[in-house]
N, C-alpha and C positions, 0 to 999 in steps of 0.2 A: 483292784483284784481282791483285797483282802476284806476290803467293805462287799463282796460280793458273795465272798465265800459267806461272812459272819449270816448275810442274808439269808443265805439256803441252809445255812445248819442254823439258824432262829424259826426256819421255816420248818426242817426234817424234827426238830427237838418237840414244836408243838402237834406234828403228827401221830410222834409217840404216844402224847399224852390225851390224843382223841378219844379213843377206846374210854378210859377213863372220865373225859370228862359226858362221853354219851352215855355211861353208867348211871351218872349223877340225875341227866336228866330224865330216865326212865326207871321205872319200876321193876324187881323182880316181876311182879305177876304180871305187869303190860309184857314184858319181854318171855315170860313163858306163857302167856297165851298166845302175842304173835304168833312166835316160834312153832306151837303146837298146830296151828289156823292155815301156817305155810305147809308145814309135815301131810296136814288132813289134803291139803291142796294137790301135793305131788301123788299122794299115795292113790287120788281117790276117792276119801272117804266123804262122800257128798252130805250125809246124815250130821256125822259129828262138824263138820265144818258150819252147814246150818244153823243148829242150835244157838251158837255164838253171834249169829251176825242178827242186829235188828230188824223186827219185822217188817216194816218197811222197806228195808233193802235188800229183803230174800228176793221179791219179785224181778227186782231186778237186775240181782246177778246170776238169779237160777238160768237165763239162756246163755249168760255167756261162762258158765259153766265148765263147758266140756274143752272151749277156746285158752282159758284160763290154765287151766287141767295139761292141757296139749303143751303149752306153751313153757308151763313149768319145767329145769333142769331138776334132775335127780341130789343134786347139791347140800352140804352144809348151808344154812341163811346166815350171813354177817350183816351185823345191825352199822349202816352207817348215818343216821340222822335220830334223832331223837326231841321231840319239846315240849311241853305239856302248859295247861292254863287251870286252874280252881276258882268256880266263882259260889258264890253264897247269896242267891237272892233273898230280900227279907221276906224272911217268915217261912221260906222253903230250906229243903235239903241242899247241902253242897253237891257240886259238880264238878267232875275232873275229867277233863278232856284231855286223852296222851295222844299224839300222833308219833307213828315210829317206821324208820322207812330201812329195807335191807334188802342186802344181795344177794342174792343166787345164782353161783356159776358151776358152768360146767364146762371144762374146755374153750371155745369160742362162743358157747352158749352164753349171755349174760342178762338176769331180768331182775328189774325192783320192782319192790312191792311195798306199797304204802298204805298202812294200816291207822284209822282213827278210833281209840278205843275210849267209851264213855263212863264213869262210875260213874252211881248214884247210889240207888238204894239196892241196884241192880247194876250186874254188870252186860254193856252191848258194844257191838265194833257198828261203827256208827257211816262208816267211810273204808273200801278193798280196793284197791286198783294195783295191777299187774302189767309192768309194760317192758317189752324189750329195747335192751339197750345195747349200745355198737361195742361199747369196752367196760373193765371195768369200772369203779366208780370212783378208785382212785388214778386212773390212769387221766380217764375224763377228764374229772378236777385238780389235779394233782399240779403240782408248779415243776416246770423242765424247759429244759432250752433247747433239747430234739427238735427238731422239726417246724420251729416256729418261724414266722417270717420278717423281712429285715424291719418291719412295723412294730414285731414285739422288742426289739435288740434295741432300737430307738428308744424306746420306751421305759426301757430299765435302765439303758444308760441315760436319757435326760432325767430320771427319778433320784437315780445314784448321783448325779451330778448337783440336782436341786438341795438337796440333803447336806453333799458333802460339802458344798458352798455355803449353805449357810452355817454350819458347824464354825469351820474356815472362818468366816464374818465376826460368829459370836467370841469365837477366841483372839480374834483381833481386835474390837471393841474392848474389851477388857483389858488385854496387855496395852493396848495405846494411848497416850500422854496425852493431856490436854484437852480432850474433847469433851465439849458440855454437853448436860443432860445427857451421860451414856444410857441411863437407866431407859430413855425412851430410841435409842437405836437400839438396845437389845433387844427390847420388846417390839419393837417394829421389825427388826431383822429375822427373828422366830419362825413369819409367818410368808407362805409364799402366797399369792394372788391369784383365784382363780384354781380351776380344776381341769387339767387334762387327763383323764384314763381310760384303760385298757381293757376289756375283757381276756383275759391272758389263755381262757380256752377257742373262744371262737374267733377272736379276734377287732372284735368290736370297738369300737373308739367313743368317747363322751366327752364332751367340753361343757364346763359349767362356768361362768366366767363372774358370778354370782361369791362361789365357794372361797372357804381360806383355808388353809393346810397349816398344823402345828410342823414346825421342820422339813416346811416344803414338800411332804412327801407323803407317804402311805403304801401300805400294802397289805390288802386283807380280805378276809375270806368270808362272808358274812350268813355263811352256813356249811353244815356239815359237807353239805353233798352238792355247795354252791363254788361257783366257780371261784377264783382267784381276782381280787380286781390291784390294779397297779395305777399309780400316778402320780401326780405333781402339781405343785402351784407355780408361779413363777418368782422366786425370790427379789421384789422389785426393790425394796426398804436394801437389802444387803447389797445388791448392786450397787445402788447409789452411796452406801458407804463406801463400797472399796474402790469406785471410780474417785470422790472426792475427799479419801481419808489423808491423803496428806493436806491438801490444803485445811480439814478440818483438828487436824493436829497442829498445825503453822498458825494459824490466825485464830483458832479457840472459839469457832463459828456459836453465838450462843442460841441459837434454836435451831435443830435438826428441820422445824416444820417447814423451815424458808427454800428447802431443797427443792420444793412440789409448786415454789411460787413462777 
């Protein structure tokens, strides 16, 4: 339980500091022309939202326009995604690609909108899209134990389990007498075997039997606005010590590798 808690408040601690680190990765001016390109959007104002977008993609977003327009809540936008790239081909101008993606609610109303804005010598939004979404965007992505099924409960306890096992292992390997080459059941013991995870929103399952886990475990979020992923390796190296760590404290077994013969 208390490995469970430390979880969810390692997990609450770095949502805090989201905001923050999506600061980092945008610009004032990407974020106040968003910001202004959403405002043109709710309000209306077809002319000024134009001018901003490249010519190339006037054509294309001029019909759906009025859809976009409709679709729009009256809302504050909060910026939850943010990432940007700069390249410099030779002999040309640099280039900075930002893409920035945010929310707009209203009530049960909830829409993202994702914005690719381009510098160069010139400034153009390069990529608009507007799409309704069921909740918000933290609710969506967000890590909770509401409502999940006995699939996800599995899944966090065989992780919690994976982890807290081989900790258990490593602390044993070290306090225990006698056994040779510990340095190589540490480092064998580290790693669980194999990958089983979670999609923790949708519920999704992956096996990779391929993969190796530092501390048997994981759990991580691998974008702003991306879901939660959770899983495990199978701690094999740590089993086989704690099944045969007396006999390899008793007889002073000198290779761990004869365990696999």
């Amino acid at each position: 339980m208390r490995l469970i808690l430390a979880m969810l408040i390692a997990l609450m601690v770095g949502g805090c500091s989201e905001q923050d680190e999506l600061s980092k990765l945008s610009s004032p001016e990407d974020r106040q022309l968003c910001e202004r390109l959403i405002a043109d959007l709710q309000n209306g104002r077809g002319a000024d939202f134009s001018r901003w977008i490249a010519p190339e993609l006037r054509p294309v977003l001029a019909p759906q326009w009025p859809a976009m327009h409709a679709l729009m809540p009256p809302g504050p936008a909060r910026l939850v995604d943010a990432e940007f790239n700069y390249t410099k081909p030779s002999g040309g101008p640099g280039v900075r690609n930002a893409s920035l993606a945010y929310e707009v609610d209203q009530g049960a109303r909830h829409v993202l909108v994702r914005i690719m804005v381009q510098r160069t010598s010139q400034t153009a939004v390069t990529s608009f899209y507007v799409s309704a979404i069921a909740d918000t965007v933290e609710n969506l992505t967000g890590f909770g134990l509401t409502g999940k099924s006995a699939a996800h409960y599995a899944m966090l306890l065989f992780t919690i389990a994976a982890f807290t096992l081989i900790i258990v292992t490593l602390v044993l390997i070290v306090r225990t007498p006698g056994v040779r080459r510990k340095w190589l059941w540490f480092l064998g013991s580290l790693l669980g075997i194999g990958q089983i995870a979670i999609d923790w929103r949708t519920g999704e399952m992956g096996f990779n039997p391929l993969s190796v886990q530092v501390l048997g475990a994981f759990v991580l979020k691998p974008g702003a606005i991306a879901d939660w992923q959770i899983g495990f390796g199978v701690p094999v190296v740590a089993i086989i010590f704690l099944i045969r760590r007396r006999r390899l404290r008793n007889t002073q077994e000198p290779d761990p590798a004869s365990v696999f013969s």
